[in-house]
C-alpha positions as CSV (number, residue, x, y, z in Angstrom):
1,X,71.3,74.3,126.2
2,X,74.9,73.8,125.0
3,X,76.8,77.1,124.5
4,X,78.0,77.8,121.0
5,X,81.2,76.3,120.2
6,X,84.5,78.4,120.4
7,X,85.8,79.7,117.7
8,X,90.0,79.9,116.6
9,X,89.5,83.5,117.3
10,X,88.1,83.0,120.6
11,X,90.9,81.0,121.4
12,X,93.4,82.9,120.2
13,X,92.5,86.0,122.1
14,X,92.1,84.0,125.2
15,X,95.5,82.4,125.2
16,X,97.4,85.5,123.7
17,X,95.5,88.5,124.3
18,X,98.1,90.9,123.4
19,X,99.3,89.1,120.3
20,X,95.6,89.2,119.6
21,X,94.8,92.7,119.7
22,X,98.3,93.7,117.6
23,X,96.8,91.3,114.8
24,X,93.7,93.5,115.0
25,X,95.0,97.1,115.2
26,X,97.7,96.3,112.5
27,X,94.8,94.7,110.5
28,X,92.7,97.7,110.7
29,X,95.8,100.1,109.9
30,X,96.6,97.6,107.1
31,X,93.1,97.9,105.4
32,X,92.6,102.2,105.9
33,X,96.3,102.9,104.7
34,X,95.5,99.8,101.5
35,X,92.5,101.7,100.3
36,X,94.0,105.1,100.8
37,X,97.1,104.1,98.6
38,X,95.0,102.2,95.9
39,X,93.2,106.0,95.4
40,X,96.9,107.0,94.6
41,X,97.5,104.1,92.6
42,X,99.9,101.9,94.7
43,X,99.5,99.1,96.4
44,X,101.1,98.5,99.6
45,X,105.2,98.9,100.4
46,X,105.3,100.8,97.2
47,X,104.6,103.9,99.4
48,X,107.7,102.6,101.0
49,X,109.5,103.2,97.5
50,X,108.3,106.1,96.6
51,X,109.3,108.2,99.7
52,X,113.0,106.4,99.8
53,X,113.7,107.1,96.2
54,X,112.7,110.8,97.0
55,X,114.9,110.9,99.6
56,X,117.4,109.4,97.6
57,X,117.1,109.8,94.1
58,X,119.6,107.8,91.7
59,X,119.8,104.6,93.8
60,X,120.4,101.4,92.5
61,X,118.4,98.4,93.1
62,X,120.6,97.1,95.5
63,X,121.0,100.7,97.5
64,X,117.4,100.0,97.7
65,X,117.6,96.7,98.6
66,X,120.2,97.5,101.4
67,X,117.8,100.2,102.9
68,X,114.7,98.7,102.7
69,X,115.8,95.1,104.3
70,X,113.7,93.4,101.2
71,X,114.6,90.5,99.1
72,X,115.9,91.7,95.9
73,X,113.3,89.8,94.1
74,X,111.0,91.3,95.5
75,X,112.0,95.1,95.0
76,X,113.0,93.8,91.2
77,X,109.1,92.8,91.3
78,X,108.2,95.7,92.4
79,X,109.8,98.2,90.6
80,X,108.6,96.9,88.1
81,X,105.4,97.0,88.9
82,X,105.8,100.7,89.7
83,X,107.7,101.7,86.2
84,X,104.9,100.3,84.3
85,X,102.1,102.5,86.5
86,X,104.9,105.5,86.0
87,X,105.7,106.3,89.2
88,X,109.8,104.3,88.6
89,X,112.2,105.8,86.1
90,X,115.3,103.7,85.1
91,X,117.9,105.2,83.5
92,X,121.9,104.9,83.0
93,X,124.4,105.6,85.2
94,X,126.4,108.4,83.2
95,X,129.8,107.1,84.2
96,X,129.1,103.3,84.0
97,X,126.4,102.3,81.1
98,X,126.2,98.5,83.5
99,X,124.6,100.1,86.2
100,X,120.8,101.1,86.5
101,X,119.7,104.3,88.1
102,X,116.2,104.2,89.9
103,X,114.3,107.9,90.2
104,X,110.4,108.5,90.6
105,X,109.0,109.9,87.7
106,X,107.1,113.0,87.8
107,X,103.9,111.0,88.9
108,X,105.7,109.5,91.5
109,X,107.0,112.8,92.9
110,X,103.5,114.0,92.4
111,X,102.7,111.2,95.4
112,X,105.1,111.6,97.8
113,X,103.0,114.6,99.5
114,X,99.8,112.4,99.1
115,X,101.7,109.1,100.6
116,X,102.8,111.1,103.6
117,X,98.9,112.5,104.0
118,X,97.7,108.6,103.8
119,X,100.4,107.6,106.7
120,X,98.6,110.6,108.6
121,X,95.1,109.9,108.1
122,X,95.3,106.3,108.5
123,X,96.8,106.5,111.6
124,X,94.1,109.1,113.0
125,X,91.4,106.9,111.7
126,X,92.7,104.1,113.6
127,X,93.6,105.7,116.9
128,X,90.9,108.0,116.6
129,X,89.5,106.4,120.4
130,X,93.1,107.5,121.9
131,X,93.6,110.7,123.0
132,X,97.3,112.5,122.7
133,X,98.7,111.1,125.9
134,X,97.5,107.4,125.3
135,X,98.5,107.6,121.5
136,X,102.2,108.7,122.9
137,X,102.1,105.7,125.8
138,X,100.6,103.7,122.6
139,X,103.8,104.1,120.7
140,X,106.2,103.7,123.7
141,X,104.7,100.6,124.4
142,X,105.1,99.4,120.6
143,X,109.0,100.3,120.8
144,X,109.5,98.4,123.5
145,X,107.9,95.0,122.7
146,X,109.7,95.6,118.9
């Protein structure tokens, strides 16, 4: 009987193992933390957003832009997206009408707590086979290969 053929995935864990199991362990991450944040109404990288305009409230798109390393399309999109679900505030900037202030909203500092809680849990769900010692040689690792 002919063995069943090989599939891409096969393949790809055979010829790159450790590529491989990254793609898996950031997939699993990537689906906990994206059902976590939808609860809180946000879809993933706005939790991003939310806890750097806490940490730095009155920023401008581009301050934004600067410390997040995104595309400013993409944090125009977004922010966007965020003042419509109430979590973005734009407002003036008091000494120069041209420039646009970004704060959270009070529903957005309402999620900043419950963001931070969701980084947590969905990193104990996903390494919840580690214990303390590997989770620490876990991250070491990771900094050194990025």
């Amino acid at each position: 009987m002919e063995p069943p053929p090989r599939s891409g995935r096969d393949i790809a864990r055979d010829v790159g193992p450790i590529g491989y199991a990254l793609a898996l362990a950031a997939r699993a991450h990537r689906v906990d933390l994206t059902q976590r944040l939808a609860r809180l109404g946000l879809h993933p990288g706005q939790e991003l957003i939310v806890v750097d305009l806490h940490e730095n409230p009155e920023s401008t798109q581009a301050e934004l832009v600067q410390r997040m390393g995104i595309e400013q399309p993409t944090i125009a999109k977004t922010i966007s997206r965020m003042e419509r679900s109430g979590f973005v505030q734009r407002t003036h900037d008091e000494s120069d009408r041209r420039v646009i202030r970004l704060r959270l909203s009070a529903q957005g500092e309402q999620a900043v707590e419950a963001v931070r809680v969701a980084w947590r849990d969905a990193e104990t769900v996903v390494t919840s086979g580690l214990n303390g010692a590997e989770r620490r040689q876990l991250v070491s690792l990771l900094r050194r290969i990025g």
